[in-house]
N, C-alpha and C positions, 0 to 999 in steps of 0.2 A: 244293156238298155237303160236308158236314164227314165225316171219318174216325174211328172212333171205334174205340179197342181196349178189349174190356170186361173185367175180370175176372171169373171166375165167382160168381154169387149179384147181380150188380149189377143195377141198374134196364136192364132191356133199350133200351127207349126213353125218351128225355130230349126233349125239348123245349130250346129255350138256353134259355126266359121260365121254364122249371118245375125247372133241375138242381139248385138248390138245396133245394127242397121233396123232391127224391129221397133227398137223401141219408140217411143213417142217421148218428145222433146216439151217441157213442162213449159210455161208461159214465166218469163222470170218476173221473180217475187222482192217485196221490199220486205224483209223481216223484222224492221223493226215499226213498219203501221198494219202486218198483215192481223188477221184477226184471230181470235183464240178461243174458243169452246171453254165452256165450264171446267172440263178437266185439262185445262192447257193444249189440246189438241190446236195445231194449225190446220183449221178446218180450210186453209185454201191452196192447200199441197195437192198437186194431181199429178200425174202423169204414170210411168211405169216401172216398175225395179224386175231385175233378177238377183236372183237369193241362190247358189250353188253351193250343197251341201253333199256329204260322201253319208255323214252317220244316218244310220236306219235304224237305231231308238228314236233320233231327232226325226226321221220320216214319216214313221207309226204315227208319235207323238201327232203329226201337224196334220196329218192324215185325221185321224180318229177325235182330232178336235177346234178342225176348221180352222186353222190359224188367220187363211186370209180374210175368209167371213171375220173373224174378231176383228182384224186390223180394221179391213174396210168398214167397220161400224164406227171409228174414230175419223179414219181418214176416205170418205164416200167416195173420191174421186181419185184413189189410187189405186192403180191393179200392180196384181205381183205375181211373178213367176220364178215358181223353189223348183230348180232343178239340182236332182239327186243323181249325181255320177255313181258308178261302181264302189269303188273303195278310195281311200287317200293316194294310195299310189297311181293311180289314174286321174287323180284329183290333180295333184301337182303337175300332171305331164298336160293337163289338159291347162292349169292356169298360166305352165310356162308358155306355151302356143299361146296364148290370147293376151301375155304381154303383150309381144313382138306384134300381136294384130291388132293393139289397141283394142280388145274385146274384152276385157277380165267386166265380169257380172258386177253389179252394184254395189253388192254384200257379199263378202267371202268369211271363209274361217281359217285360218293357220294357227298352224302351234308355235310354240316359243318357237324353236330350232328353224321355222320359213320367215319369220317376221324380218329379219337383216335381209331375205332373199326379193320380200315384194316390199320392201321398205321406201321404196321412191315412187312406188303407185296404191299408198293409203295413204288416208287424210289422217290429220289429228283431232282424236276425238277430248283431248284433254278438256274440252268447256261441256263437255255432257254429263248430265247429271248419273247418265247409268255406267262414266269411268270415274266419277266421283266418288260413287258408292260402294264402286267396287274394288275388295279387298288388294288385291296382286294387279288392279292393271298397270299404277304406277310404278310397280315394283318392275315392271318388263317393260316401258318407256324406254325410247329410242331417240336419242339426242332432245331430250325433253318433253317428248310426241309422244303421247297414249295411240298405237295404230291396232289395236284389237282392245278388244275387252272378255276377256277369259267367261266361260260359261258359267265350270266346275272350278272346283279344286281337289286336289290329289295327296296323301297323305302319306308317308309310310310310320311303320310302327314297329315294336316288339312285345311283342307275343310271351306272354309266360304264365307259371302257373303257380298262382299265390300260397297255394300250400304248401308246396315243391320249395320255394324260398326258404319259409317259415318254417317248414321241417331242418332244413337244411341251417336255419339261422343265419339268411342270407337278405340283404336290404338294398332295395330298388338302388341301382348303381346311378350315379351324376355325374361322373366324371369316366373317362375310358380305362383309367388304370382302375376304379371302383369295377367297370362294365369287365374287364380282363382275370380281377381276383373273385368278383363273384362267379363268373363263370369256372375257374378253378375250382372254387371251394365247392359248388355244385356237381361237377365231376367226380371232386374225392370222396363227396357223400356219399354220393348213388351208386359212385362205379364199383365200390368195390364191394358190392354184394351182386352188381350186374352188369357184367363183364360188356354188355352188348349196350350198356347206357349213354348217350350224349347228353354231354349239358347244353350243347349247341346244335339244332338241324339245322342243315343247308343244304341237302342235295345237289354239290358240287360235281356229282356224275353230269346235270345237266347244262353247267358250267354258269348260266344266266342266273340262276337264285342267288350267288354272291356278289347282285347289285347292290344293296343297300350299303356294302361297305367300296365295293371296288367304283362304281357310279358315283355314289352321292356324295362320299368320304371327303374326295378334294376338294367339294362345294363347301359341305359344312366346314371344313378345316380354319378357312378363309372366311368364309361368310358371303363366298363369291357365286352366286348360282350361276355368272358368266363368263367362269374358269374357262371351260371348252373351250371358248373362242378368245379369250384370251391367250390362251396353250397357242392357238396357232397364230399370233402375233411375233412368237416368240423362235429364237432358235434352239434356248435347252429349258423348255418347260421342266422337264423330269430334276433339275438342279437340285443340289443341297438349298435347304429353308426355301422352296416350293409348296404353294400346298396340296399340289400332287406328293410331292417327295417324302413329305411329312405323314401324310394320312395313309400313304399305301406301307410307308415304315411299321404305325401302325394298327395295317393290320397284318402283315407279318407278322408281326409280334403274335397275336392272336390267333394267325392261321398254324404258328407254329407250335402251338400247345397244343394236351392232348382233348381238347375238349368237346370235339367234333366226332367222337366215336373213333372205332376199331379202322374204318375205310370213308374216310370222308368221300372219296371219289367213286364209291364202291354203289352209291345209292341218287335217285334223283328228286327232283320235289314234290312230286305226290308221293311218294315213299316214306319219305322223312314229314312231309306234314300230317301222315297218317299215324306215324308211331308219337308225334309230337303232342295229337291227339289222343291218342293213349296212355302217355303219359312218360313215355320211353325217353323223353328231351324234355328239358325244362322250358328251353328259350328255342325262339325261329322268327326271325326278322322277315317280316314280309307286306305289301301295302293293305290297304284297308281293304282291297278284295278279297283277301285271304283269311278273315275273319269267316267268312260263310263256310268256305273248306275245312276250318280245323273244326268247327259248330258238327257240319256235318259229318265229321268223325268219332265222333262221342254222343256220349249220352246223359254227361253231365258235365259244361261248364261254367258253374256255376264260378268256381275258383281259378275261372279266364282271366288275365288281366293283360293289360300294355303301358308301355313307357316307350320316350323316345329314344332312340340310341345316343348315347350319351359321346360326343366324338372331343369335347372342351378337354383341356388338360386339368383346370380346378375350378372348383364352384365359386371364384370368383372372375369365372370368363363366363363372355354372355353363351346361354344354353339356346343353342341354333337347333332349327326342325327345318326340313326341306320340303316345302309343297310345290306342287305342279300347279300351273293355269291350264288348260286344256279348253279346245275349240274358240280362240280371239276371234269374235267378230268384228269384220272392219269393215268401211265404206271407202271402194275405191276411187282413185284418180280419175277414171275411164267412166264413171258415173255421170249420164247427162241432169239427173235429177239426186245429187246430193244432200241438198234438203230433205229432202223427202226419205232419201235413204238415209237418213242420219235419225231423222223422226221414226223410221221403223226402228233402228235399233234402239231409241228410248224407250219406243213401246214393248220391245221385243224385253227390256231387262226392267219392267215396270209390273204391278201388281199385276193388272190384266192378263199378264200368260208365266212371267217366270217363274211364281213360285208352283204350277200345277207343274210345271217340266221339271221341275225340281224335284219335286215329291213320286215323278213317274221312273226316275233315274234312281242308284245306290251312291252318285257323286256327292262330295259335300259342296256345300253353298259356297259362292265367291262374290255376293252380296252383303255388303255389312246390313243392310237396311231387310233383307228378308233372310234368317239365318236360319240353318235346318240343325235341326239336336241331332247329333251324333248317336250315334249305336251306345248302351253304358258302356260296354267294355271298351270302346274306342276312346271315349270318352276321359276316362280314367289317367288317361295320356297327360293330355291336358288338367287335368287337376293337379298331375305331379310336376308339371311345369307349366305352372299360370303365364310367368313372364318371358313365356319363350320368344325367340327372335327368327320369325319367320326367315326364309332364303328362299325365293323364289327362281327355281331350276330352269337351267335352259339346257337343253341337250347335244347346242353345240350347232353351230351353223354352217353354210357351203361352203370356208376356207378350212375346218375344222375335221370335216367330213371329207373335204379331198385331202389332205393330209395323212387323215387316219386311213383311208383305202389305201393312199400311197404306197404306206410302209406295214400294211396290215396290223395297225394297233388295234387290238381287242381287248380293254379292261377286264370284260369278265376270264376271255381265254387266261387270264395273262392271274388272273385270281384264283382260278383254279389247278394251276402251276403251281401255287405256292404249296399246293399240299408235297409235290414230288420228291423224290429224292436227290439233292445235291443244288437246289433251288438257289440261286444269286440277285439278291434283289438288287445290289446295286449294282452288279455288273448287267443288269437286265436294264435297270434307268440310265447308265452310262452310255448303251447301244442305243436305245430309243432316244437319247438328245441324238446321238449323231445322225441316227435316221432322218430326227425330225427337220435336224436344219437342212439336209440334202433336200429330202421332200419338196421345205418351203424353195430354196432355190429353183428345183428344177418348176413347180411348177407357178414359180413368180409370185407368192406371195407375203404380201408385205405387210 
């Protein structure tokens, strides 16, 4: 059942097949003699938007603090209606139907990986001051077009335990061969008074915790966060001097030492974040959610710290960090009042509501102009790498994604393999080009 908050005077009941047919058609505007409110508000925007959203933190939120009451005190003469689908996976089934119906809502949200998919039905928001100020929307620009504007931002990190170093005489790594010998020399310390010691958790029994290296690896490599869909341009993505090819080399390298404990496959990621907690592993790569899990594992970390994985060959290559945009809002093509929905989204990433959504969330800010201070220990990251060079991640879109079903690529399955016995990486990337280019043939992509 969808949630719907209506403004007064709106269509009580909508149908999904009929919300466009409800709306009210605004009286068209000349914007540049229209008139402007003390706070820049175009006090003569009216008519009606719908807002379809899946998240139910963003529901709560607008629920528990009147968002259209706030808006309509800027804009008197507009009503809005936030309908809340299920989850995203009904999200997407429901915005593909309302292409083809010319129905899609006013304001939508997609993540990197949909934006190539509803890219010919969002506007360019590139002249708004709320994609101006936002840190990653340029970064995910689509033939020059800002078509979302990201909420959040998404982090990942490594986890370690500063004492644990420093007993062992072991110095924050920058480079991957540093990130490879400290983890070494961490093992030889510990392990050989405790046979059960990792200098590395990963609960590779659950095969998904060795994203940070099998996922993000080929982005950082490259500095390409739009590898993925690149890959499926191509017919041997996996080739020698790829930076697939490069980056999964290594972390072979690294899967193949012993630094992972006695059964890397033997254990999963509440298992290893809990001994990692205890202190039984030095290091465990994981994003900024997982700072609350290892917290809650202990009782003192005081001697928590993080760095970003170090994936550069030498520190005089630029030192790449991979963040996520999550939830782009955009203003669709199918929009009879554009204006108007463009004006909400100003309002929507302007002092008046974002930074309270922000402070109600654990995501970090994607606002240069409203910035949220980081957790210390997160923090910390960042001071060790002032001049990092963001990468902003895309997870691969619809030519990408029929590809990888095609031929059942699984980066993580295919990471968690690496622990096995008798493992071929490159006869493993050998088979996977030849899969890849059958795929792209059989299913015509170019």
């Amino acid at each position: 059942m969808r949630k719907r908050v209506l403004a007064l005077g709106l269509c009580a009941a909508m149908a999904m097949g009929t919300v466009a047919g409800c709306k009210e058609t605004a009286e068209p505007q000349k914007e540049e003699t229209a008139a402007k409110g003390p706070d820049g508000a175009r006090e003569d925007l009216e008519g009606s938007l719908v807002f379809a959203i899946w998240d139910n933190n963003l529901m709560d939120y607008i629920d528990e603090n009147d968002m259209v009451g706030k808006f309509q005190e800027k804009y008197p003469n507009a009503e809005i209606e936030v309908e809340k689908i299920k989850d995203d996976s009904e999200y997407w089934n429901a915005m593909k139907m309302r292409t083809s119906a010319n129905q899609l809502p006013d304001v939508m949200f997609n993540k990197p990986f949909t934006l190539s998919r509803f890219k010919d039905y969002l506007l360019d928001l590139s002249g708004l001051e709320a994609a101006k100020n936002n840190e990653l929307a340029s970064g995910y620009a689509m033939d020059g077009k800002v078509l979302g504007i990201p909420m959040t931002a998404g982090y990942e990190y490594v986890y370690y335990w500063k004492d644990m170093f420093k007993e062992a005489g072991v110095e924050v790594p920058t480079t991957w061969e540093d990130f490879e010998k400290a983890a070494q020399t961490l093992q030889d310390f510990y392990g050989k008074n405790d046979p059960d010691f990792m200098a590395i958790a990963l609960g590779a029994k659950d095969e998904w915790p060795d994203y940070p290296y099998m996922e993000f690896m080929p982005a950082l490599q490259g500095g390409n966060g739009q590898n993925w869909n690149d890959m499926a341009k191509t017919d041997a993505p996996f080739g020698d001097g790829t930076d697939i090819n490069k980056a999964y080399n290594k972390v072979y390298s690294l899967f193949s030492k012993d630094v992972f404990g006695k059964d890397p496959l033997g254990m999963g990621n509440d298992q290893v974040t809990s001994l990692f907690a205890q202190k039984k592993a030095a290091i465990i790569a994981l994003g900024d959610w997982g700072l609350q899990n290892i917290q809650s594992g202990t009782d003192d970390y005081s001697e928590l710290g993080t760095f970003y994985l170090p994936v550069r060959d030498s520190n005089d290559d630029p030192f790449r960090v991979i963040v996520q945009g999550d939830s782009f809002m955009g203003v669709t093509t199918h929009s009879k009042n554009p204006e108007l929905a463009k004006a909400f989204v100003e309002w929507f990433y302007s002092e008046d509501w974002y930074p309270g959504y922000l402070n109600y969330v654990t995501s970090a800010s994607s606002m240069k102009n409203f910035p949220k201070e980081k957790d210390p220990i997160l923090a910390q990251a960042d001071e060790q790498q002032p001049e990092k060079e963001l990468v902003m991640y895309d997870g691969g879109g619809d030519d990408f994604q029929a590809v990888q079903n095609e031929i059942a690529f699984d980066y993580k399955k295919l990471g968690a393999r690496m622990f096995t016995d008798g493992f071929d990486l490159k006869a493993e990337l050998d088979g996977l080009n030849i899969k890849w280019a059958e795929a792209r043939t059989k299913l015509g992509i170019k």
